[in-house]
KOLKOL-982977 format. One line per field, with one value per residue (C-alpha): residue number from 1; residue in three letters; y, x, z. Coordinates in pm, 1 decimal, m for minus. Layout:
N
i (NUM_...);
aa (ALA_...);
yy (Y_...);
xx (X_...);
zz (Z_...);
//
This chain:
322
i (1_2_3_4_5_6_7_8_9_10_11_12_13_14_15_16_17_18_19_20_21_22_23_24_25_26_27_28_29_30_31_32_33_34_35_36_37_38_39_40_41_42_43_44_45_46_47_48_49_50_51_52_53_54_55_56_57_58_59_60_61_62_63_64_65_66_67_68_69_70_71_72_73_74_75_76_77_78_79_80_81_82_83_84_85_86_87_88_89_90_91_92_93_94_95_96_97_98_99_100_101_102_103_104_105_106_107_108_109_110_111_112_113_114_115_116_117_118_119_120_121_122_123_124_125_126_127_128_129_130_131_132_133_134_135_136_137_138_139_140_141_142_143_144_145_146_147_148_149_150_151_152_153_154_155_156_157_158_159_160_161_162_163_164_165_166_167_168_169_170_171_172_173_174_175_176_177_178_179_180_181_182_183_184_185_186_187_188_189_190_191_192_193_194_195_196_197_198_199_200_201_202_203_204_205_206_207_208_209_210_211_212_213_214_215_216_217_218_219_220_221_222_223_224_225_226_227_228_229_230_231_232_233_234_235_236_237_238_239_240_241_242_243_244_245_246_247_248_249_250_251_252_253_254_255_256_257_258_259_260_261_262_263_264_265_266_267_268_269_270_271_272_273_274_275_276_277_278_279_280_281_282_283_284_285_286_287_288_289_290_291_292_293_294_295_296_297_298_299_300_301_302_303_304_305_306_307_308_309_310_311_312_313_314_315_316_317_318_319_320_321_322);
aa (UNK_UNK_UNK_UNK_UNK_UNK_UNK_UNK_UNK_UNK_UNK_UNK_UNK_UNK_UNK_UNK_UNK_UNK_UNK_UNK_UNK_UNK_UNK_UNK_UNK_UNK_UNK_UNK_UNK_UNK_UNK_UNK_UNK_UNK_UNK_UNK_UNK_UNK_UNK_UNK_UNK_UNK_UNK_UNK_UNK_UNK_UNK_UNK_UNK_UNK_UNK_UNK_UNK_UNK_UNK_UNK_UNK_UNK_UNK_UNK_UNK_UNK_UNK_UNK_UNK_UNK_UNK_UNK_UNK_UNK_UNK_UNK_UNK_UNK_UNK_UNK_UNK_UNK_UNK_UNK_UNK_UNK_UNK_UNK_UNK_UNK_UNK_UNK_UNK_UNK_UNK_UNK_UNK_UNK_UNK_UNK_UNK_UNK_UNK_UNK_UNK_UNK_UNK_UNK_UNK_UNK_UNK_UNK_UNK_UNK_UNK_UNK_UNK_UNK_UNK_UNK_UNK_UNK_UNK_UNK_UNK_UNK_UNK_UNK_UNK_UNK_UNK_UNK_UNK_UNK_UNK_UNK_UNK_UNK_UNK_UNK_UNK_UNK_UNK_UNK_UNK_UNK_UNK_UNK_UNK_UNK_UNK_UNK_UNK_UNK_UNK_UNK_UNK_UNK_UNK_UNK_UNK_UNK_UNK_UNK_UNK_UNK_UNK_UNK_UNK_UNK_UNK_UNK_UNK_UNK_UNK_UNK_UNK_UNK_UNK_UNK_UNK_UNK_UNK_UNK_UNK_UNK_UNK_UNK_UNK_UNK_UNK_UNK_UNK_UNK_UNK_UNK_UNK_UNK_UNK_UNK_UNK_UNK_UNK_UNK_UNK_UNK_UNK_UNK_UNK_UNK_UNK_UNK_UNK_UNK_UNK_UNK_UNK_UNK_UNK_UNK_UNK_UNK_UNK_UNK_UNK_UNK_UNK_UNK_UNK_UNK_UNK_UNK_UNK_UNK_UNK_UNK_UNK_UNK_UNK_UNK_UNK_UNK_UNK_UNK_UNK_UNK_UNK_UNK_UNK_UNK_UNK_UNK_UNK_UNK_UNK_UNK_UNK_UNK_UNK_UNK_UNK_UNK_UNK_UNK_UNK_UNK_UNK_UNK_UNK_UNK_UNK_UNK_UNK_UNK_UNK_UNK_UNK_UNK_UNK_UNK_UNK_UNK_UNK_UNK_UNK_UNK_UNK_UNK_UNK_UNK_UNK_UNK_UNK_UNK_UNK_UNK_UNK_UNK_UNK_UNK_UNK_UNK_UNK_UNK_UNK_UNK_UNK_UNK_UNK_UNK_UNK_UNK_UNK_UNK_UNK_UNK_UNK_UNK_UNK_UNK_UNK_UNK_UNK_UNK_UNK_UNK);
yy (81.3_m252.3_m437.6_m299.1_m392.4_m742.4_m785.8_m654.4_m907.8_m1199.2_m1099.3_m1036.8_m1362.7_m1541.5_m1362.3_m1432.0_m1802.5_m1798.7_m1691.3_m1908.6_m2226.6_m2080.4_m2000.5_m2355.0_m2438.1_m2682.9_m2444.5_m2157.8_m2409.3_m2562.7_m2208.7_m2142.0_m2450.5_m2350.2_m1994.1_m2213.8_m2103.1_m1910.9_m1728.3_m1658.8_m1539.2_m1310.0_m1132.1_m1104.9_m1018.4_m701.7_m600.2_m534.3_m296.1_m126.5_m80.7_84.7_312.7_353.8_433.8_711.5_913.2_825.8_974.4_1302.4_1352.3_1193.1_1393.6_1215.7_928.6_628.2_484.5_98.4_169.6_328.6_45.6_m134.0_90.5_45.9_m327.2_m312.7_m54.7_m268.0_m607.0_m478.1_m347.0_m620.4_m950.9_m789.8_m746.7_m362.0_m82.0_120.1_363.7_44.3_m4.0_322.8_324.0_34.1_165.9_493.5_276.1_77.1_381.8_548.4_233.7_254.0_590.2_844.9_1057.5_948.8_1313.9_1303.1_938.3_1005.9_1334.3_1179.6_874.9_1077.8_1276.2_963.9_852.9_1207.8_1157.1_832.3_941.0_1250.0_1005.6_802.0_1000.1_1034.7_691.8_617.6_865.7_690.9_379.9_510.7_657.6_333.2_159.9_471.1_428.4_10.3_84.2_389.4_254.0_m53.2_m107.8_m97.4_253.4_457.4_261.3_252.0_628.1_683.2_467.4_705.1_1029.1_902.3_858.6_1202.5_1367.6_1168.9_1285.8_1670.8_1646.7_1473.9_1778.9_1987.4_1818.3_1851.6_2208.4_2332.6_2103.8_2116.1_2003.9_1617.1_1556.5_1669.3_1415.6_1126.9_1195.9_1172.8_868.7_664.4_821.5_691.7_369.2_600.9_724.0_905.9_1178.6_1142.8_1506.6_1643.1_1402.4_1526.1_1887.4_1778.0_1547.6_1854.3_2094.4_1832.5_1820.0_2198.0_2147.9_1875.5_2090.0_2397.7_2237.4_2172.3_2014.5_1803.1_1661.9_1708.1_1514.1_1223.3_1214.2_1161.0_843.9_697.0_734.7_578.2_277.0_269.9_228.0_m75.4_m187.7_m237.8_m430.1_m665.2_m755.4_m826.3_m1045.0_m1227.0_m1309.4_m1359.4_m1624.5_m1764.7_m1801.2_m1496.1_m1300.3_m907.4_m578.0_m410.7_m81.7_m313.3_m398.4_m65.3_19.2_m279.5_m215.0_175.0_76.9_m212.2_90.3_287.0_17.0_m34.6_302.5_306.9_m24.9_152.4_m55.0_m373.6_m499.9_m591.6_m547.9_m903.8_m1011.4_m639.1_m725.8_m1067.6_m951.1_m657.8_m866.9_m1054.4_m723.3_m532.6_m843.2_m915.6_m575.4_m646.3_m968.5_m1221.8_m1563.3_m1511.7_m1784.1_m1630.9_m1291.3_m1492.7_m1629.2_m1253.6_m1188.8_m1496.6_m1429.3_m1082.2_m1240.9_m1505.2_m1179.2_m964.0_m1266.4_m1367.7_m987.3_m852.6_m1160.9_m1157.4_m765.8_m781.5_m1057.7_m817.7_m561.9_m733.6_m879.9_m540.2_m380.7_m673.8_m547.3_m219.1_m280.5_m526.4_m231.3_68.7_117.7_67.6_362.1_478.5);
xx (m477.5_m302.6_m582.4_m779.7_m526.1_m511.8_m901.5_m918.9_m669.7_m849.8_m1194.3_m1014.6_m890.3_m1187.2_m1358.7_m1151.2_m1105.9_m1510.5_m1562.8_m1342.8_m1491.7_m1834.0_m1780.8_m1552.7_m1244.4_m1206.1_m1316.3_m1105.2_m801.9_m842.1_m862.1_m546.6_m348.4_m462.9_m237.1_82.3_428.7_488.2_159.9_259.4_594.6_469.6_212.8_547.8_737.7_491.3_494.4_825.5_799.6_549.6_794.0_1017.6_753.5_700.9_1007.8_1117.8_853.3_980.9_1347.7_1187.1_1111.6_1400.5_1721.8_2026.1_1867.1_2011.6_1720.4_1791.7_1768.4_1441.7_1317.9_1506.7_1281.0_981.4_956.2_1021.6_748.0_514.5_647.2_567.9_213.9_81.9_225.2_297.4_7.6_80.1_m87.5_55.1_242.1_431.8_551.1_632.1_871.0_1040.6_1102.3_1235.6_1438.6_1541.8_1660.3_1849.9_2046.0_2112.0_2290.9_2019.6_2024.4_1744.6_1538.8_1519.6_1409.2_1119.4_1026.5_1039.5_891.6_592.7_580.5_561.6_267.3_79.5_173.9_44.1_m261.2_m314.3_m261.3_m500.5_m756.5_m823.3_m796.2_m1098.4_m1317.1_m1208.0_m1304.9_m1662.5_m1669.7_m1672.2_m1929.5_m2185.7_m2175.2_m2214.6_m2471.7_m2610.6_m2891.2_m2753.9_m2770.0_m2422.2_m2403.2_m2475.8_m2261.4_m1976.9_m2039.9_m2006.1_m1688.4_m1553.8_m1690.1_m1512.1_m1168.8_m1203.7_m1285.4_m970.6_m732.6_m886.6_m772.7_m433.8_m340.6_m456.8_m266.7_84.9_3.7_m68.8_39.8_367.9_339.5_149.1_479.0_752.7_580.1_545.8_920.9_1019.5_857.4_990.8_1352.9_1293.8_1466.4_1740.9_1659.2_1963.6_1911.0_1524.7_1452.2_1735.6_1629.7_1224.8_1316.8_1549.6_1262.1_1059.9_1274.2_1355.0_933.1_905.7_1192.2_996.2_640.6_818.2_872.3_507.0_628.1_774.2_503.5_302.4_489.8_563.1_178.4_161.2_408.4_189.1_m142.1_70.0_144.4_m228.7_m271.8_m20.3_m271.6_m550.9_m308.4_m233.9_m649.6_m680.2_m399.4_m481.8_m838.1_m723.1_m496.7_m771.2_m1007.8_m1188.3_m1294.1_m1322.2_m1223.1_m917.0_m1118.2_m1353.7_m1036.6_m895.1_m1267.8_m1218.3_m891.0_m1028.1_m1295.2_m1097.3_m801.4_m1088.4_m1257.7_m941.5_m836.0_m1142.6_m1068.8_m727.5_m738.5_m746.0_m364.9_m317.1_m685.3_m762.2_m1070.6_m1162.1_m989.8_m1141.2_m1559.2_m1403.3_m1311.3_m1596.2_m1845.7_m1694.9_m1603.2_m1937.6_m2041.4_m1844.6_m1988.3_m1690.4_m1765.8_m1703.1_m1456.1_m1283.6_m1283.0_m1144.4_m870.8_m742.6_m698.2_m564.6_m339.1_m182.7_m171.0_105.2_261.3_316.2_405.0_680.0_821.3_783.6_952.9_1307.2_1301.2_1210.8_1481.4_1770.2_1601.1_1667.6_1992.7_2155.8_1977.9_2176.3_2472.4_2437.2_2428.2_2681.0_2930.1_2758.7_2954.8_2756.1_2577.5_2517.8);
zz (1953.8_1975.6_2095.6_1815.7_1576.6_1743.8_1680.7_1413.0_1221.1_1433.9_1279.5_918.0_962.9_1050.2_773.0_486.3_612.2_649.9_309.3_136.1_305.0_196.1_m166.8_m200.9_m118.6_m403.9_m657.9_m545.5_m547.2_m849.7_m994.2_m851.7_m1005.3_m1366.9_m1267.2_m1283.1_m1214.7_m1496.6_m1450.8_m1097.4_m1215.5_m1451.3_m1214.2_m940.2_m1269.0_m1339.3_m958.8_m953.1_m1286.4_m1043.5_m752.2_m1011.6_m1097.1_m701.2_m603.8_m889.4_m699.1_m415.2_m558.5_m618.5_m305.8_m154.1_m310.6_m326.5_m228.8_m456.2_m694.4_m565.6_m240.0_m257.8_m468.3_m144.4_121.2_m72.0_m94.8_278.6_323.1_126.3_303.0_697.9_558.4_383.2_515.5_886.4_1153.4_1169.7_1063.7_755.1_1018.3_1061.5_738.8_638.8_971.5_838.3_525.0_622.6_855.0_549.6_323.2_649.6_658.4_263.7_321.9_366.7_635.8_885.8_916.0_527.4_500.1_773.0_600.7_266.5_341.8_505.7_183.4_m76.6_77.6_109.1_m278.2_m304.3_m132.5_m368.4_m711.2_m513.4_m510.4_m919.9_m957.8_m739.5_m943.9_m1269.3_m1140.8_m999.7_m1347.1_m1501.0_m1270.2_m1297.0_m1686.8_m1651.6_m1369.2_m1239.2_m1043.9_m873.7_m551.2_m485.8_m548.7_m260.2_m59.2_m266.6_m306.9_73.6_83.8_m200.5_8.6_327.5_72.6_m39.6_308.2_455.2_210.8_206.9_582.6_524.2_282.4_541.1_802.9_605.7_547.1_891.8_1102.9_1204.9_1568.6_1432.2_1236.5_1430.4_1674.8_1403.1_1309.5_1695.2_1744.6_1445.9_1526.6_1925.9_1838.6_1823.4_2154.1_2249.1_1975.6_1920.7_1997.3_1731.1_1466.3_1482.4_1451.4_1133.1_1014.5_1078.9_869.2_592.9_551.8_474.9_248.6_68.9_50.9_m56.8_m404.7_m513.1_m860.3_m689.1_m515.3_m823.5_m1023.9_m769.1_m711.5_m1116.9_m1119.4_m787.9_m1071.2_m1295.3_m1002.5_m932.6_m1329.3_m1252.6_m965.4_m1173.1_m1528.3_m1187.7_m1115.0_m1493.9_m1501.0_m1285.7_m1353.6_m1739.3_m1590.1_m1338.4_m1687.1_m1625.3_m1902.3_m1813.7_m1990.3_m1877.2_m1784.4_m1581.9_m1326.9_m1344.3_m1187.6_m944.4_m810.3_m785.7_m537.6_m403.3_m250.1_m141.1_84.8_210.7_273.5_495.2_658.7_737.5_1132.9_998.5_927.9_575.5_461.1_578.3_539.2_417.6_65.2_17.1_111.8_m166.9_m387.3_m434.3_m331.8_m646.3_m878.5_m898.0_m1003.6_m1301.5_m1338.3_m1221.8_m1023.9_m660.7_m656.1_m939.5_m753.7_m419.3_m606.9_m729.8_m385.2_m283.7_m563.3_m509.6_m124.7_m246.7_m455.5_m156.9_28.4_m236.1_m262.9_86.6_293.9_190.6_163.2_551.6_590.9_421.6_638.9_916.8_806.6_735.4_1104.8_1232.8_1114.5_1200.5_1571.5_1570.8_1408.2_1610.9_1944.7_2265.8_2394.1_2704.7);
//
């Protein structure tokens, strides 16, 4: 799986560096300059309001978990997924890692953590039919359909089995909860059967998840207010329903792309695949991603620093172990 990983980011890579060198370097960075610093600040600005949306589904999930500390754990979930060259699994172990340190116990910040993203996952899922939605009623004949329609089928199939999975398959996350609690080796076994019980805690309360999953539409909502943004900053001119549809199909090519760390390469073909759908300039479309790149970039590196910072700490004060 490593190696895969590994090729996979040198291809994405090579792709995205490919593409940008085709479509123009100088147009795609002169684009970028008429953003500015104050339009830059403003699209970071808005992200965050999305993490805060984020994490209070996290919270419900997560009892007695303190609300800036899951804000904490989720910008260092986001961080090791989209800047790191790890798969999601990755991230989500750093942010349950993150919100263990903050004070939560480490069998409910697995468990939960595992949880907000079956959320995520089921919010997902209704905001890629809204945007195919609003593509069918611009074009229902294109070209582009079938095989966005696929992508959206394989989307749907994936998170049919995912419910499935965290409804009858106890044995798949007592293993995922032992192997993210096997840095803490000495009590691995323990902490999966805790992460394990904390999990059927967390499914036993259906609202819950029903209402978490409701706040991660919401943060999708967010997703696609980001894409117009930022092409109405680039001197694009597009209807907000246009980039909710984009940033719809954009998180289901990349749910399918799910091997290839931090959608590279994946996002930018997507980009410019979907933008022009919608009628944007592929340069335009290039710069988006280029855009949000610098975003997660901006957000997720000092998160991963104080991550690291306060994991520091923690071993310095722990006593040694046998």
């Amino acid at each position: 799986m490593k190696r895969t990983a590994l090729l996979a980011t040198i291809a994405g890579v090579g792709l995205a560096v490919g593409l940008v060198a085709w479509l123009g370097a100088g147009k795609i960075w002169h684009a970028l300059l008429a953003v500015g610093w104050g339009g830059f600040a403003l699209i970071v600005g808005w992200q965050f309001l999305v993490f805060v949306v984020l994490a209070t589904a996290w919270r419900l999930l997560c009892p007695g978990g303190r609300w800036h500390v899951l804000v904490w754990g989720r910008l260092v979930r986001e961080g090791g997924t989209n800047i790191l060259p790890f798969s999601e699994a990755g991230g989500i172990a750093f942010g349950a890692s993150a919100v263990a340190l903050g004070g939560v116990r480490l069998p409910r910040a697995i468990a939960s953590s595992l949880a907000d993203v079956a959320a995520e996952f089921i919010g997902e899922i209704p905001f890629i039919l809204f945007g195919l939605l609003i593509l069918l009623s611009r074009d229902p004949k294109g070209s582009a359909l079938w095989p966005v329609l696929a992508g959206v089928g394989l989307v749907l199939a994936g998170g049919v089995a995912l419910i499935w999975a965290e409804r009858h398959s106890a044995r798949l996350f007592h293993a995922i909860g032992r192997r993210i609690a096997a840095r803490w080796a000495w009590r691995a076994q323990k902490e999966a059967d805790a992460v394990q019980h904390e999990f059927e805690l967390v499914f036993s309360a259906p609202r819950r998840i029903g209402a978490a999953a409701g706040l991660h539409f919401l943060g999708w909502l967010g997703g696609g207010a980001t894409v117009w943004l930022c092409y109405w900053l680039l001197g694009g001119k597009i209807g907000l329903l246009s980039c909710m549809a984009i940033e719809a199909l954009l998180s289901a090519a990349l749910a399918v792309a799910f091997l290839v760390p931090a959608g590279l390469g994946v996002q930018e073909v997507s980009y410019v695949v979907i933008g022009q759908l919608f009628g944007m300039p592929a340069h335009l479309s290039i710069g988006v991603s280029l855009l949000r790149r610098a975003r997660d970039i901006v957000i997720g590196a000092p998160a991963l620093a104080s991550w690291q910072l306060a994991e520091t700490r923690r071993l310095r004060s722990e006593p040694r172990r046998a």
